[in-house]
Every structure is written in C-alpha cells, then in structure tokens.
N, C-alpha and C positions, 0 to 999 in steps of 0.2 A: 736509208732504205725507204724508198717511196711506196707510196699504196700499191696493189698491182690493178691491174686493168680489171679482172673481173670480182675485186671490189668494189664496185661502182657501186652507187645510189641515187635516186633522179632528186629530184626538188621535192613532190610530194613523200616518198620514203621516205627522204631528210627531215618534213615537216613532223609526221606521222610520229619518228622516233621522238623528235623532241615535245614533240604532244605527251609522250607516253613515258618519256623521260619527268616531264614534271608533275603528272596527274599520278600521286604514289598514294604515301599513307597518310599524307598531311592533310587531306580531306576528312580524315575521322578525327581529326584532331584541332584545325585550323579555328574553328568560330569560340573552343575557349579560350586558347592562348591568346591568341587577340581581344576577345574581350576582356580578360586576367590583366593585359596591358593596356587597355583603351579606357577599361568601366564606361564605355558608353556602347548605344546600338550602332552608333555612325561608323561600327569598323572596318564595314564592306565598302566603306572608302579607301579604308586603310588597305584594304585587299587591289582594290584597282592601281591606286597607288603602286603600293610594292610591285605588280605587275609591270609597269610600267617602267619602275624604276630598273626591275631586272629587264628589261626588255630594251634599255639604253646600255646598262653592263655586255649585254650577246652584243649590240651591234657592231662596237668596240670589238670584243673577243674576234668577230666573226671577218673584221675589216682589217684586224693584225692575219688570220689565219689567210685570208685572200692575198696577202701579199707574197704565202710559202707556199702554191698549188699542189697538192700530190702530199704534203709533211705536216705529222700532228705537231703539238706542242710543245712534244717533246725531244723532237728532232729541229725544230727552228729555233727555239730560245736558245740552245744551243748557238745559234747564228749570231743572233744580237747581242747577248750580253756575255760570251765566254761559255767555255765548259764547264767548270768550276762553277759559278752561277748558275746554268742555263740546269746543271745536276741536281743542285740544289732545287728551285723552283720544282721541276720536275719529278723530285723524289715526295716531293711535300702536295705534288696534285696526285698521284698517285696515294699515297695514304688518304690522302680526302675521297678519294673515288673508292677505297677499301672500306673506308669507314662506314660511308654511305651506304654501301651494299649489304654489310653488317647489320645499320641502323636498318634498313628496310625490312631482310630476315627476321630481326627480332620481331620488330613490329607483330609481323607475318603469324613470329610463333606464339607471344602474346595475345593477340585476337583471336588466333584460331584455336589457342588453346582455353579461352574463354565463354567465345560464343558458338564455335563448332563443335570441337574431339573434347572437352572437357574428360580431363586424368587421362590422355595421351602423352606417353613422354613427351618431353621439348624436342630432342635429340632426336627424336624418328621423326616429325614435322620439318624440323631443320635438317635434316639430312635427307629427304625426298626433295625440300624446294632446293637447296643448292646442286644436287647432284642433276637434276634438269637443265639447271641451268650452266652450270658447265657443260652438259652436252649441248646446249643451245648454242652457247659462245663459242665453243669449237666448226659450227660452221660459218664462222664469222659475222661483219655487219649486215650482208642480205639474209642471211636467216631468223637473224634479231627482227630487220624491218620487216618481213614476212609476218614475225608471231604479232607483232604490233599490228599492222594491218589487219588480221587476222580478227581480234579480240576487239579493236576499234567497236565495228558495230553491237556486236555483244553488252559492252562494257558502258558503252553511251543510250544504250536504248535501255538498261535496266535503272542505270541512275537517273535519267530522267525522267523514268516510267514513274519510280518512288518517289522524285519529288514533286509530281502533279498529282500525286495520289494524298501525299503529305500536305496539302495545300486545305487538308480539311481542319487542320489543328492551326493553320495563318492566323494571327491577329495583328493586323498592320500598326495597332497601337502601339506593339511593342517595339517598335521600331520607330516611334516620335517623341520627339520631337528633333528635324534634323537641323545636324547643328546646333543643340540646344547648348550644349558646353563650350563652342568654339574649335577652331582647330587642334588646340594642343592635343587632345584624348588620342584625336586621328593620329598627328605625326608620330604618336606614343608605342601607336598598335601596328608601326609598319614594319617595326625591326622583327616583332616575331615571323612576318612572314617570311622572311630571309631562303629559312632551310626549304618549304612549301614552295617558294620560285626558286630556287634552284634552277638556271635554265642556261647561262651563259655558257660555263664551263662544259657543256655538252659541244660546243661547237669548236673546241682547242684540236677534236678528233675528227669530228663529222665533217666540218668543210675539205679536208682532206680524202675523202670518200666521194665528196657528191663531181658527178660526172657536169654540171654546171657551177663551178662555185662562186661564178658572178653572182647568181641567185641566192646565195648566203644571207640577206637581207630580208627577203622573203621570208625566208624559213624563219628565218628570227620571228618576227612580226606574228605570222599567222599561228607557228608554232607557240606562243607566247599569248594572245590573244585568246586564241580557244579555253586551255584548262584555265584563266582568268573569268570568263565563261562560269567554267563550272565551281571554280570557288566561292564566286560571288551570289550563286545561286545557295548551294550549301549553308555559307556565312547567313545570309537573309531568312530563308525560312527555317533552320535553326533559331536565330534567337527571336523569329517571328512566332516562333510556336512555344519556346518557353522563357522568352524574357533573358534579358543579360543576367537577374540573380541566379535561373537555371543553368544556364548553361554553362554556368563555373563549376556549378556542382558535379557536371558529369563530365569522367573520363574519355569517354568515346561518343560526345553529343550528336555529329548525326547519324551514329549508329541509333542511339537513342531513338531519335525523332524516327527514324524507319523500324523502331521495333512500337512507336504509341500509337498506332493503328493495324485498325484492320480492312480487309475489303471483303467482304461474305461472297460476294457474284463472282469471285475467280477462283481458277485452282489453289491459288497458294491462298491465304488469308492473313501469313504474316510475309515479311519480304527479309527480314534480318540477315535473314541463313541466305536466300537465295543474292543479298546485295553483297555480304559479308561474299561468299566464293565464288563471284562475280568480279569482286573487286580484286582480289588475292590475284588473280592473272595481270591486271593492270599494276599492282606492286612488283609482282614478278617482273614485268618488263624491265622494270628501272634497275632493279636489281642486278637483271643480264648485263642491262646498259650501264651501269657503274663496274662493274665488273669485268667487264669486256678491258673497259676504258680505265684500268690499271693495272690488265694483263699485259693491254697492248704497249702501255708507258712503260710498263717495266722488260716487256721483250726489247723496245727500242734501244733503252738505253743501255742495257747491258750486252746487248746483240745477242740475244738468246731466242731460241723456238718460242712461240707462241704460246704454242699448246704445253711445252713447259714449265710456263712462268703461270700460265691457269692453274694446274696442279699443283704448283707452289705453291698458290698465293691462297688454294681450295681451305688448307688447315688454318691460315691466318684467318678469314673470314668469319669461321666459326668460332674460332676463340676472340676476338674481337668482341662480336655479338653479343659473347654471354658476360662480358666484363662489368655490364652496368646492372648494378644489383637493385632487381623490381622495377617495376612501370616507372617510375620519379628518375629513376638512376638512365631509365631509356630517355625519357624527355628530355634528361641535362645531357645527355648526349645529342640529342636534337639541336638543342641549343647551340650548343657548343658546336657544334659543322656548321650551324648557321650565321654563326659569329663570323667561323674562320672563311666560310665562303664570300661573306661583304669584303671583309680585309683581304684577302689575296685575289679573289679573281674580279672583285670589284672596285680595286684602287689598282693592281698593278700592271692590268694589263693596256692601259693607256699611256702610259712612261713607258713599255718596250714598244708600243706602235710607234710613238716620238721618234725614241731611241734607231729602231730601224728604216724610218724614214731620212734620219738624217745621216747615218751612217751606209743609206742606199742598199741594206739588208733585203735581198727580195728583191720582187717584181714590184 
C-alpha cells in the first residue's frame, strides 16, 4: 500500500516537519546531561558534533528510503531482507516511535505540572494533550505539516526573544578556556545527545510522502542544521550564565536561566510561563509526529485502518508514559531511546542500503 497522491508534502513541509520533529523537550534538558558527561564548558562542541553526526545517520536513512518511492519502512524492509526480518525490524521501530511519544507526554505533564497547573491531575494534562493529538493525526501528514508551520514562527520568535534578553546574565568566562581538557570531555558529551538528535528515523516515513523525494537530502541538512542552531545557542548561554557547576544542579537549566531575570519595560516581566506554553506546542508536534509514525507502521504491517491502529495504540501511549517512576525514571527513559536509536537506526540502516543495492531491491 503506497502513499496516495494527496498525501503529498513539498520539500519545505518536509523540512519544517523534521525541524519540529527534533526541536522537543530535550532543550530543557540538553546543557546538563552534557555537561553530567563532558564536566567541561566545551560541550556545544559536543552538540555540533552530534548534529552532525545524526545528520550523516538521515542521509543514509534518506538514500535507502529513495530507492522505494511512494513506501515507508515498513513496507520496503520487507523487500530486502524477508518478511520475517523486515516484521521484526519494523515492529521494534514502531515501539521506538511509541515510546517516544510517551517520553514527550510525560515530559509535557512533568513541566507543566511544575511550572504551569501546579495540583492539576497528571491524567487530565495527559489526556487533553493526547486526545489533540490523535485528532490531529487523523488528518494525516499535511495536517501535521500545517500545525508545524503554523507554531514555527511563534515558537522561534519567543525562544530567541528570551535568549537575547538572557544575554544579560553571559559571562563569557565561563565558557574558557576552550579546549582546555582536550578532546576527550567532548567525545564523552556526545552520546547524550543521541535522543535530543533524534532526526534520521523521521525520514523511514517522510520520504515516502514528499512529492520530490530526489530532494530527501536537503531536508536532511537544512532540517538538521536549523534546531543544531538552537541547541547550541541554549547549551552556551546556559552554562554562560551559571557555570558548568550550575548547571548540574538544575533539572530544567534553561528553564532556569529564562526564569533569572527580568525585563520591567514590557508587559510580561518574567517569560517562564510565557516560554514554558510556547514551547509545549513545539513538544506537541513531535509527539503528533512519533505518533502518527507508529500508527502508520503498524496499519502497514498488519493491513489494518489507520485510524484503527491510532485508537489502539491511544491506551498504550498513556500507559507507557506513566511507567517511569519520577523525573530520574523519565531521564532513564530518555537514555535508554537514545541508546537504542544510535544502535538500530544508526548502525542498521547502511547494511540494508548494501544489501539492496546488491540484491537490486528498488529503483
């Protein structure tokens, strides 16, 4: 079952998605894990890196996907390696895109249960953002790209409103001497960004969607490039403002730094609240977009409705989410997808592009 025609998406939609597919919650979190594994300032190297590093993983992804035009991943692996195989694989990117969706929710209900609705149930936070979102996903991928589009300028004009406002707490010393350890700290700090780029596996579905998917390259790149962008912005004036011993200390460090001023000449004077449920629609996308992308794996592969396997998969999601007991048990879940993302879409999909090159699989 091939895409149908008017699920199309141009090049810029496809970019836009995968912008918004990796720009989630790992920005409130990104500058201490890294630092946790770097102990040094130098770890927005670490962060260009890992960018880069995921951004070699998608081109791979994106130049196996080019050779099956119209078929996610989980209709062509099928091709290459068997059904038996191709089921396998496929069932295990599926739980990864479940998981993920889950980890974001919680996120979601964690923060907002923190710094917004404080004694709001969990359960009424998480059941308003999922149930959106399954109405979202039910008009499929141009409705997804639509809400992306949509919040794009929103969501980029506030974050980096906050971070030239935050520029009053910079102390560039804390961020010297570069290089003063050597590279190891760096190589040390780039595995936690793993889950934070998350970017390749976005493209197993997408190139099958885009109405040019020669252009698959592009989208890689520019889509990849951008939120690298604003990580590395985040990562810097974070530990610019409190130093690598600060920023271990705090759970949510650039939430932090956007709640340690203020600006008296505007309407708002703090920006927490206003960055905080600004941001929360940028996590939602990814959410949609993992979501979507193991409803659709799993209507493939079992030949079932769509919008079926959404409703399925609605109750798993939430029980999922609530399995990791406290913010620590949410991080080791973080971890742990970011593990499994280097290992499976970052080592295996260059052996089936082999594999079906030589076995003449595809175009």
């Amino acid at each position: 079952m091939k895409a149908k025609a008017k699920d199309r998406i141009t090049t810029p939609q496809a970019t836009i998605i995968m912008v918004n597919y990796i720009l989630a919650a790992g920005i409130l979190t990104l500058p201490r894990v890294t630092v946790e594994a770097g102990k040094t300032p130098d770890v927005w190297i670490s962060v260009i890196l890992g960018g880069l590093l995921s951004m070699l993983a998608a081109a791979v992804i994106a130049k196996l996907s080019q050779r099956f035009p119209g078929q996610t991943f989980f209709q062509y692996c099928r091709l290459i390696i068997g059904k038996p195989l191709g089921i396998l694989l496929g069932t295990l990117a599926v739980g990864y895109f479940l998981c993920v969706a889950s980890f974001e929710m919680r996120t979601v209900q964690e923060v907002t249960g923190f710094f917004l609705l404080e004694g709001t149930p969990a359960w009424a936070i998480s059941a308003i953002f999922i149930w959106i979102g399954l109405y979202l996903c039910m008009g499929g991928i141009n409705a997804i790209s639509r809400i992306c589009r949509l919040i794009v300028p929103i969501t980029w004009t506030v974050f980096f409103g906050a971070s030239l406002l935050s520029l009053e707490l910079f102390d560039l010393n804390n961020l010297r001497p570069v290089l003063g350890e050597g590279l190891g700290p760096v190589w040390k700090a780039i595995k936690p960004t793993a889950l934070t780029f998350t970017a390749g596996e976005v493209m197993l579905i997408l190139v099958a969607f885009m109405d040019k998917p020669n252009k698959a390259m592009k989208v890689v790149v520019v889509g990849t490039l951008i939120p690298m962008l604003f990580y590395v912005v985040a990562v810097v004036l974070t530990i610019g403002a409190f130093s690598i011993e600060g920023v271990v200390t705090r759970t949510w460090p650039f939430l932090d730094l956007v709640r340690s001023f203020e600006v008296k000449y505007l309407i708002l004077e703090r920006f927490e609240s206003l960055l905080m449920a600004i941001w929360i629609m940028q996590i939602f996308c990814t959410f949609c977009i993992t979501f979507y992308a193991a409803a659709l794996g799993l209507s493939q592969m079992i030949n079932k409705k769509f919008q079926n396997c959404l409703f399925a998969l609605l109750p798993i999601v939430y029980i999922v989410s609530q399995v990791p007991p406290g913010i620590n048990g949410l991080f080791a879940l973080g971890t742990g997808l970011g593990n499994f993302s280097m290992t499976v879409f970052g080592l295996i999909p260059l052996p089936l592009l082999i594999i079906a090159h030589f076995r003449r699989a595809g175009s």
